[in-house]
DOTI-927264 format. One record per atom (N, C-alpha, C): residue number from 1; atom name; x, y, z. Coordinates in Angstrom, 2 decimals, decimal comma, padded with zeros to 5 digits. Layout:
// DOTI-927264
@num=NUM	atomo=CA	px=X	py=Y	pz=Z
...
***
This chain:
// DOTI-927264
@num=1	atomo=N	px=000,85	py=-001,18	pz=000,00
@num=1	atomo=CA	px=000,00	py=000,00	pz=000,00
@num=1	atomo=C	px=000,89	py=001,23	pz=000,00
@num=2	atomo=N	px=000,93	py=002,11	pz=-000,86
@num=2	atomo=CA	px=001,24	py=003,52	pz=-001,56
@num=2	atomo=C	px=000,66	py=004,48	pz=-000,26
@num=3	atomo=N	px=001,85	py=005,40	pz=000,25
@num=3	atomo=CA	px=000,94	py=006,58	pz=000,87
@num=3	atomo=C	px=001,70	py=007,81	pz=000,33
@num=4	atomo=N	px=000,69	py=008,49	pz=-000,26
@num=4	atomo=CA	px=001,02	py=010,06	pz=-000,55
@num=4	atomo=C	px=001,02	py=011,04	pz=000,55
@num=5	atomo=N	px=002,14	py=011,96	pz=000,29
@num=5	atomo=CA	px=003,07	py=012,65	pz=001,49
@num=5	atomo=C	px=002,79	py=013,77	pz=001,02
@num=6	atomo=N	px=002,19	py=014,91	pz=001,34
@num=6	atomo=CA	px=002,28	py=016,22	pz=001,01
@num=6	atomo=C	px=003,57	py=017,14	pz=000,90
@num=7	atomo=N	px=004,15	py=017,41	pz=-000,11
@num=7	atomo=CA	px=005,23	py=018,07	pz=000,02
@num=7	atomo=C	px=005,56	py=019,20	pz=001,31
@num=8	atomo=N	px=006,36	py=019,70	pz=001,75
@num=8	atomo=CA	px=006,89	py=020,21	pz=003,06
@num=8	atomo=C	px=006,54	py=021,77	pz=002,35
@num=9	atomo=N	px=005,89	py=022,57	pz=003,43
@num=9	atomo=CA	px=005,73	py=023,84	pz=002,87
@num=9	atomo=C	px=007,07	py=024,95	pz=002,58
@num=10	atomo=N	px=007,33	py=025,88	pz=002,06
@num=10	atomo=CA	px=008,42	py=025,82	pz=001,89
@num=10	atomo=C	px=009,11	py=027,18	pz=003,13
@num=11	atomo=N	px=010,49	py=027,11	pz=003,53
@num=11	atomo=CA	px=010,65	py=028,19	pz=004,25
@num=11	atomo=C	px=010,88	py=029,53	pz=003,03
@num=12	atomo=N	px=010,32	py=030,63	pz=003,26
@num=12	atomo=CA	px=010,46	py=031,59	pz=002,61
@num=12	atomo=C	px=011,46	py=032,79	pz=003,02
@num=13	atomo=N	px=012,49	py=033,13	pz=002,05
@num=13	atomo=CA	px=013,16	py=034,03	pz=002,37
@num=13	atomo=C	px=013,10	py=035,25	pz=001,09
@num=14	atomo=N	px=013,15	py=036,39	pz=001,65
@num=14	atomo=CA	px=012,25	py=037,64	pz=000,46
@num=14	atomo=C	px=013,85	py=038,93	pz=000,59
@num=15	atomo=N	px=014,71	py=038,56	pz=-000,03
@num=15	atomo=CA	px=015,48	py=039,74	pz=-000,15
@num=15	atomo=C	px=015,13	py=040,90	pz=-001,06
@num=16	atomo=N	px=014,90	py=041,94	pz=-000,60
@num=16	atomo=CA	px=014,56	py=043,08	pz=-001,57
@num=16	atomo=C	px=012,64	py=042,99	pz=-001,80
@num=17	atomo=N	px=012,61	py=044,29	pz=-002,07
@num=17	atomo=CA	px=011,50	py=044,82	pz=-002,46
@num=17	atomo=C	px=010,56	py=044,26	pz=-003,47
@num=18	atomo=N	px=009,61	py=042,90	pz=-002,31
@num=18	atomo=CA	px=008,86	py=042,24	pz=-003,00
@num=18	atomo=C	px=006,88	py=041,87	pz=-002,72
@num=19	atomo=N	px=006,07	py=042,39	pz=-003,19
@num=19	atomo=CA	px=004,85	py=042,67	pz=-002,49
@num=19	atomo=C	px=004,19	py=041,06	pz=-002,17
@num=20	atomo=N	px=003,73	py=041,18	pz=-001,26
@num=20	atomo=CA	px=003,52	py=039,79	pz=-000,54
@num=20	atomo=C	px=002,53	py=038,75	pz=-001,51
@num=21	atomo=N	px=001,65	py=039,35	pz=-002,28
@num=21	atomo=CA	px=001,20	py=038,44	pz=-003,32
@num=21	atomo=C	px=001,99	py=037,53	pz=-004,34
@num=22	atomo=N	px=003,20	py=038,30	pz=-004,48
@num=22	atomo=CA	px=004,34	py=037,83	pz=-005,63
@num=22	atomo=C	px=005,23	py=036,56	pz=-004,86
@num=23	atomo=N	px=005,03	py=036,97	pz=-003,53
@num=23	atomo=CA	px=005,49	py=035,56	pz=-002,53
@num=23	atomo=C	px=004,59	py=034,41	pz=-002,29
@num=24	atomo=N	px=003,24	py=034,84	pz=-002,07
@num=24	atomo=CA	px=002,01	py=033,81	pz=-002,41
@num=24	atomo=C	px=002,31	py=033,23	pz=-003,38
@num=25	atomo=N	px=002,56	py=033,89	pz=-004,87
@num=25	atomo=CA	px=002,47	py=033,23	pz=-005,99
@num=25	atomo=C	px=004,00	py=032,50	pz=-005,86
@num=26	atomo=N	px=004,89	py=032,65	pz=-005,97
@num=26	atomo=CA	px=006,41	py=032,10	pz=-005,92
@num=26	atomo=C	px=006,02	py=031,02	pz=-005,15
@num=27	atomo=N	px=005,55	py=030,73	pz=-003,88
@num=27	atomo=CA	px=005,17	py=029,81	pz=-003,02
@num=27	atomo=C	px=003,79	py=028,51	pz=-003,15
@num=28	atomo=N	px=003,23	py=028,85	pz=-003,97
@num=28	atomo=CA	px=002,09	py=028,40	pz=-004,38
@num=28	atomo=C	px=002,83	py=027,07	pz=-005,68
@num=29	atomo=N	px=003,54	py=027,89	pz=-006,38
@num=29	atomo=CA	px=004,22	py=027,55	pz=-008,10
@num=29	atomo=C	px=005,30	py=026,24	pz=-007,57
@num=30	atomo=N	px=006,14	py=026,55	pz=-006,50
@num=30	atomo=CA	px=007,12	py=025,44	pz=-005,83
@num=30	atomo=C	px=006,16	py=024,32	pz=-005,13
@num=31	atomo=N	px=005,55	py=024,92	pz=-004,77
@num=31	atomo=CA	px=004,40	py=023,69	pz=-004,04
@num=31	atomo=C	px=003,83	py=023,17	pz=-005,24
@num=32	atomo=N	px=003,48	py=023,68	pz=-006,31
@num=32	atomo=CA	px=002,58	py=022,42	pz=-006,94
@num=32	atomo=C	px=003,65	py=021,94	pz=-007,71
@num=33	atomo=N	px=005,01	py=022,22	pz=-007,87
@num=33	atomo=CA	px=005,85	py=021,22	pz=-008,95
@num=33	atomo=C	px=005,91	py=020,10	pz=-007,53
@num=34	atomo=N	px=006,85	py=020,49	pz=-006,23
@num=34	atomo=CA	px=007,06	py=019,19	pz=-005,40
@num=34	atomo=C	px=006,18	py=018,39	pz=-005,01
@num=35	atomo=N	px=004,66	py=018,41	pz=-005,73
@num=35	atomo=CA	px=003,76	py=017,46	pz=-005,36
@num=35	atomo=C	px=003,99	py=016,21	pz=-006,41
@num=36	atomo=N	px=004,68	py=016,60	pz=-007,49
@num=36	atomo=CA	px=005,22	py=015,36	pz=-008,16
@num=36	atomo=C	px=006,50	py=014,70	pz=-007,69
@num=37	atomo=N	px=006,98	py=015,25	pz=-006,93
@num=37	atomo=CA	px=008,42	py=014,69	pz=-006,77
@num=37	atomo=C	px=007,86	py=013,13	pz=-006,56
@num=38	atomo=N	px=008,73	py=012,07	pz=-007,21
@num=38	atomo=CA	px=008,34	py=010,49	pz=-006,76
@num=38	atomo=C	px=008,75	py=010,01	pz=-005,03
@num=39	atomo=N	px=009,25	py=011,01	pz=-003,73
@num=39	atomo=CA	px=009,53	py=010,77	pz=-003,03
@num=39	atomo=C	px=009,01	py=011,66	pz=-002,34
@num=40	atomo=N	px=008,95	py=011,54	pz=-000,86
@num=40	atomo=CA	px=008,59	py=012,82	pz=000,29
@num=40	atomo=C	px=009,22	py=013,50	pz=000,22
@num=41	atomo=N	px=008,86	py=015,03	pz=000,35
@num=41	atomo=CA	px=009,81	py=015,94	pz=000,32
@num=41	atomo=C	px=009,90	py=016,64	pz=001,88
@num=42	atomo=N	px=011,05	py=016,45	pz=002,07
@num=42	atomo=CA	px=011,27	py=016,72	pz=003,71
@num=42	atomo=C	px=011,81	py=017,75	pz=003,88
@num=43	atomo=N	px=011,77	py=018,89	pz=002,90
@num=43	atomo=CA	px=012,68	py=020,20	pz=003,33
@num=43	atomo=C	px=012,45	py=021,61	pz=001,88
@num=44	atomo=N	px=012,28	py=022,50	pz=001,98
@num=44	atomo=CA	px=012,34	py=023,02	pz=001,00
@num=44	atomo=C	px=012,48	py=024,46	pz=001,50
@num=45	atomo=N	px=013,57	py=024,87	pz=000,62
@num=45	atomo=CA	px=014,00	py=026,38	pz=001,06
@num=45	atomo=C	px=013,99	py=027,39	pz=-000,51
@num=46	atomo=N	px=013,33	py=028,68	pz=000,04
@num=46	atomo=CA	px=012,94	py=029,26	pz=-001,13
@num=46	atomo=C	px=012,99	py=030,40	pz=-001,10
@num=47	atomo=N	px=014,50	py=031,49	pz=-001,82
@num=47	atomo=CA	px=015,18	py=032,31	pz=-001,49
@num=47	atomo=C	px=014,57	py=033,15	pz=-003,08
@num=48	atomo=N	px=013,72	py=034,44	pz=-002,38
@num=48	atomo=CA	px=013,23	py=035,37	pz=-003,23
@num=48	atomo=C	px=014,18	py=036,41	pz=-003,58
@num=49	atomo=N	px=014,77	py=037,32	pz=-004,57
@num=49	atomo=CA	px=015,26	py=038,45	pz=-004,63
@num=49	atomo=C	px=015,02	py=039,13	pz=-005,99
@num=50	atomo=N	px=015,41	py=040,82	pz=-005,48
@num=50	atomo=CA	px=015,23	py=041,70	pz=-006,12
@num=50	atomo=C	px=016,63	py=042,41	pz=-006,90
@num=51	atomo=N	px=017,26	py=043,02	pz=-007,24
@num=51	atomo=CA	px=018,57	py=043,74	pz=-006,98
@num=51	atomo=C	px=018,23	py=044,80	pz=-007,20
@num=52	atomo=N	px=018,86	py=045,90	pz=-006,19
@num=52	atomo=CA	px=018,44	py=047,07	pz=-006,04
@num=52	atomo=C	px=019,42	py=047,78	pz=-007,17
@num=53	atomo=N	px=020,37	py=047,65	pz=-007,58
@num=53	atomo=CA	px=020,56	py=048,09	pz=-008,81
@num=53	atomo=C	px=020,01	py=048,57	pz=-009,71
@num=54	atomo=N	px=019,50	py=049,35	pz=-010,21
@num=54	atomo=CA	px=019,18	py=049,90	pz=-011,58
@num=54	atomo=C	px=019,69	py=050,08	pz=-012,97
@num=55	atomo=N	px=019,18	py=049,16	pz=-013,75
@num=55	atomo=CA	px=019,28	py=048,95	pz=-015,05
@num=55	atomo=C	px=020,02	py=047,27	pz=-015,25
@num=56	atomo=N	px=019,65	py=046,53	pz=-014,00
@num=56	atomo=CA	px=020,35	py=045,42	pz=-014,30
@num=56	atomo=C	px=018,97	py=044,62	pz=-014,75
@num=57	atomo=N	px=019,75	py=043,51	pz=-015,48
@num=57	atomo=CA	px=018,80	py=043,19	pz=-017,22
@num=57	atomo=C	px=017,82	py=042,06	pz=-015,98
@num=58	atomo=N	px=018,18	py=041,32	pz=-015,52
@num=58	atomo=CA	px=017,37	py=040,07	pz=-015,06
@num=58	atomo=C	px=017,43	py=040,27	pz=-013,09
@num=59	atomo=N	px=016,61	py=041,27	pz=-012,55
@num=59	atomo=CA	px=016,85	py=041,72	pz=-011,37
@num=59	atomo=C	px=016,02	py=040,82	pz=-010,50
@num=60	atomo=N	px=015,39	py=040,18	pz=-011,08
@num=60	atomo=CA	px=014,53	py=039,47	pz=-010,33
@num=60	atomo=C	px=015,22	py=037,45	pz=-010,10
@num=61	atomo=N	px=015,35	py=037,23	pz=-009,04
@num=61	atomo=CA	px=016,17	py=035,90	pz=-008,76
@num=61	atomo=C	px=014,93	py=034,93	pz=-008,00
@num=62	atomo=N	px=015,30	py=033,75	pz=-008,08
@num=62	atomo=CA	px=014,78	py=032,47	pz=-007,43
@num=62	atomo=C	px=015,70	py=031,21	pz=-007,76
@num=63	atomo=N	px=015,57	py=031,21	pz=-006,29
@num=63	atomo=CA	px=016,01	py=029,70	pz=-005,60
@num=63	atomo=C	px=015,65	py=028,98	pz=-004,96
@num=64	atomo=N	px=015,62	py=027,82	pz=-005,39
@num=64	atomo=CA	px=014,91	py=026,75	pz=-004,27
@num=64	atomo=C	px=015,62	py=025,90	pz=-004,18
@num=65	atomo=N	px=016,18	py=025,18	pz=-002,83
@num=65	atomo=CA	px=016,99	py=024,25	pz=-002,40
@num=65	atomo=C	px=015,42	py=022,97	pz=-001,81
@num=66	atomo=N	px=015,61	py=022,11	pz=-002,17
@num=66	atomo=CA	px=015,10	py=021,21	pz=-001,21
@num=66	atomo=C	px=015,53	py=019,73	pz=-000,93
@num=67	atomo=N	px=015,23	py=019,19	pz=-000,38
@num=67	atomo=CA	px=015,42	py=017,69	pz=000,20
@num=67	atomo=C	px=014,28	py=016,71	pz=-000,05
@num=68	atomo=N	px=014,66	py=015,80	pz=-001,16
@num=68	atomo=CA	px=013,78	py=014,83	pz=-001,52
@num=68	atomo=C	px=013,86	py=013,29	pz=-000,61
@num=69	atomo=N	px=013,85	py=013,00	pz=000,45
@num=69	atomo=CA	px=014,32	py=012,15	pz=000,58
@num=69	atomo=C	px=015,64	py=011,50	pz=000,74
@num=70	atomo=N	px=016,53	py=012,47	pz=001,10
@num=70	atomo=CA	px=018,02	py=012,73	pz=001,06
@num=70	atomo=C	px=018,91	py=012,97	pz=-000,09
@num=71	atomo=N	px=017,78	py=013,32	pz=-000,91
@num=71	atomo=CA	px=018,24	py=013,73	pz=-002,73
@num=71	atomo=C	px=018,26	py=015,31	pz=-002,49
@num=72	atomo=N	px=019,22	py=015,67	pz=-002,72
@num=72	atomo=CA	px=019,49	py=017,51	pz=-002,61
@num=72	atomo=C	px=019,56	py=017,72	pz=-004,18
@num=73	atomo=N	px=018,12	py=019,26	pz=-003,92
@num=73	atomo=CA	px=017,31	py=019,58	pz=-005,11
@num=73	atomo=C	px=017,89	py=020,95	pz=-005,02
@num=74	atomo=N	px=019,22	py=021,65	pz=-006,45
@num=74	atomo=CA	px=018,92	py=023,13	pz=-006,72
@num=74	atomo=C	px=018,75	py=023,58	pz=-007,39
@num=75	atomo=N	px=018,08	py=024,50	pz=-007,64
@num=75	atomo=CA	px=017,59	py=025,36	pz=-009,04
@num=75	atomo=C	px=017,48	py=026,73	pz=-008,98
@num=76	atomo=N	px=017,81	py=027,39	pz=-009,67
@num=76	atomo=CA	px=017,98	py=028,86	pz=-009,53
@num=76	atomo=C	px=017,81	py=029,51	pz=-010,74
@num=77	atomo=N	px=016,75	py=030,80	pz=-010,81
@num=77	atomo=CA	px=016,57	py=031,01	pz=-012,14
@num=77	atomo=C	px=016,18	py=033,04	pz=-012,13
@num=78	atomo=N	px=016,73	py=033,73	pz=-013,03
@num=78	atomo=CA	px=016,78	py=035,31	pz=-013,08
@num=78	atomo=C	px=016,15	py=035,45	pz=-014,59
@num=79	atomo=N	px=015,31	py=036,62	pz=-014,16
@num=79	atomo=CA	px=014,76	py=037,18	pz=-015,14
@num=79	atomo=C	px=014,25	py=038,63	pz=-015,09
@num=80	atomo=N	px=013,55	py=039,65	pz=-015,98
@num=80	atomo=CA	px=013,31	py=040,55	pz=-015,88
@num=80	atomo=C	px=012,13	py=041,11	pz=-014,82
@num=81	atomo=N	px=010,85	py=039,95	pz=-014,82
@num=81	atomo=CA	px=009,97	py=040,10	pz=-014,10
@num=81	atomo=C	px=010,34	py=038,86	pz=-013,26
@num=82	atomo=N	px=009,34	py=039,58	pz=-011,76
@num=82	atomo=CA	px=009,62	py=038,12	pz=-011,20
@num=82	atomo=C	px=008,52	py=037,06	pz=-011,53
@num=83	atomo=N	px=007,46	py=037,08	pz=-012,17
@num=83	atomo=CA	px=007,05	py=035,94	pz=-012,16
@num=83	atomo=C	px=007,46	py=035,13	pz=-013,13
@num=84	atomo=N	px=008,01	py=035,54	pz=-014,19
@num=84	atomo=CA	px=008,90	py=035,05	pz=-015,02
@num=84	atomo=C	px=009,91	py=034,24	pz=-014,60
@num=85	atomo=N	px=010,82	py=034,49	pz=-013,40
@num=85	atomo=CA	px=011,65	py=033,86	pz=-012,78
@num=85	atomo=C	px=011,04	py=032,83	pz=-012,23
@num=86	atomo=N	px=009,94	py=033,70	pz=-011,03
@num=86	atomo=CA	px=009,34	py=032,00	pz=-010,43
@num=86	atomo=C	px=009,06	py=031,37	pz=-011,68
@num=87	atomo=N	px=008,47	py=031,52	pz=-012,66
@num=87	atomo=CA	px=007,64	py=029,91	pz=-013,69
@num=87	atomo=C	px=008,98	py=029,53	pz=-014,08
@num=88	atomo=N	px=009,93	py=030,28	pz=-014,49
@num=88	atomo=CA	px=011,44	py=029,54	pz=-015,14
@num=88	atomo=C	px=012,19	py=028,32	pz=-013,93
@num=89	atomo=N	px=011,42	py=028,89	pz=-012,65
@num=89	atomo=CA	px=012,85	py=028,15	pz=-011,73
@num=89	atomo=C	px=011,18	py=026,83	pz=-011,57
@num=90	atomo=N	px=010,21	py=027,08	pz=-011,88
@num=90	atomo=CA	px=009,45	py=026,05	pz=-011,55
@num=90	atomo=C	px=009,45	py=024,63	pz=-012,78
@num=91	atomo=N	px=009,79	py=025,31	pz=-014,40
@num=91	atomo=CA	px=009,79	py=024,49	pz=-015,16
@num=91	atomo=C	px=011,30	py=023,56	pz=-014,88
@num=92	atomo=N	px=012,30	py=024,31	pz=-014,47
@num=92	atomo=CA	px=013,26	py=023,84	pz=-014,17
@num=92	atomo=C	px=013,59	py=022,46	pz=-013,13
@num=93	atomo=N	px=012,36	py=023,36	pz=-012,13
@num=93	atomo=CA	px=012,41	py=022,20	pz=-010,44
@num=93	atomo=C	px=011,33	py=020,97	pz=-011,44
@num=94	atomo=N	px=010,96	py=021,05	pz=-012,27
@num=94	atomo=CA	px=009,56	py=019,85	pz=-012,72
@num=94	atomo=C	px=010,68	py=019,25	pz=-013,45
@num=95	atomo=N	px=011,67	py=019,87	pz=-014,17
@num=95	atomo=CA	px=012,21	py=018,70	pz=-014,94
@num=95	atomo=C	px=013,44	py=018,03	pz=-014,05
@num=96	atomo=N	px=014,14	py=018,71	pz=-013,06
@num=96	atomo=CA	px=014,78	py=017,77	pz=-012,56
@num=96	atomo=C	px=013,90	py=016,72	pz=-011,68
@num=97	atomo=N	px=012,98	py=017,28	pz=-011,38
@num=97	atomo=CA	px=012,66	py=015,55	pz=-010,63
@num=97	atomo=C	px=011,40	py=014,69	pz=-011,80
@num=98	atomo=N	px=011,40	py=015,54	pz=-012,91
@num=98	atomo=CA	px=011,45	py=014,38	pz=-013,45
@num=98	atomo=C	px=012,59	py=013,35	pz=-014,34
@num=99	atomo=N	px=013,67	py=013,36	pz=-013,80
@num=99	atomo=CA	px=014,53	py=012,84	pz=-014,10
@num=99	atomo=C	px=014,87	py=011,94	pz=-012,74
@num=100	atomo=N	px=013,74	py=011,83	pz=-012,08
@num=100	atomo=CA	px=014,12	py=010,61	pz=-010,88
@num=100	atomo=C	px=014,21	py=009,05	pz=-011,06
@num=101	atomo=N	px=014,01	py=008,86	pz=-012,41
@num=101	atomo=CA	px=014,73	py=007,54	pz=-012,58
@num=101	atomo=C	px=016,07	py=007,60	pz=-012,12
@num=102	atomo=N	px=017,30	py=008,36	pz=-012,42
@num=102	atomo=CA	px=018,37	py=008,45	pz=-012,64
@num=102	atomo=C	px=018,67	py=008,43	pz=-010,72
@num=103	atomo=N	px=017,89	py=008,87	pz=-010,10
@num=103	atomo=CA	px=018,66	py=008,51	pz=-009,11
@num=103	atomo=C	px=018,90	py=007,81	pz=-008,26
@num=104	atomo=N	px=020,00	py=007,88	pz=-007,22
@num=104	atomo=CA	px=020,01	py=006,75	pz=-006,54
@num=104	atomo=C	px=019,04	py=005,59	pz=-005,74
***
């Protein structure tokens, strides 16, 4: 008998000037890729930023570290807007675990 594990909510970290809906959404987007992960996910860390710089091309960052089951998950992805970033670092987090054949 199969039991499904709800992925681990994620800890949120928000560097720079980011309105709390855009963290809902960043947080929402990581949660529904790690509901596929093929294993429990026991950890997930999810590092928001801005750069206060002006005129830099891709100011908006995301990272997510997590723990699949003692499988260490990173992905990190910059772009102009941030939700652009979150969906880039989310297509990213969907294809590495779907490459969980390959692991140990």
């Amino acid at each position: 008998m199969s039991r499904v594990v709800a992925p681990a909510q994620p800890q949120v970290y928000v560097h720079g000037p980011i309105r709390p809906g855009l963290v809902e959404y960043a947080r929402r987007k990581v949660t529904a890729a790690l509901e596929h992960a093929p294993r429990p996910v026991l950890f997930v860390k999810l590092n928001l930023g801005r750069a206060g710089a002006a005129g830099t091309p891709r100011p908006y960052t995301v990272a997510v570290h997590a723990d699949v089951s003692g499988v260490d998950i990173h992905v990190s992805a910059a772009a102009p807007t941030f939700t652009e970033a979150v969906d880039l670092a989310q297509r990213k987090l969907n294809a590495r675990l779907s490459r969980a054949d390959r692991w140990r």
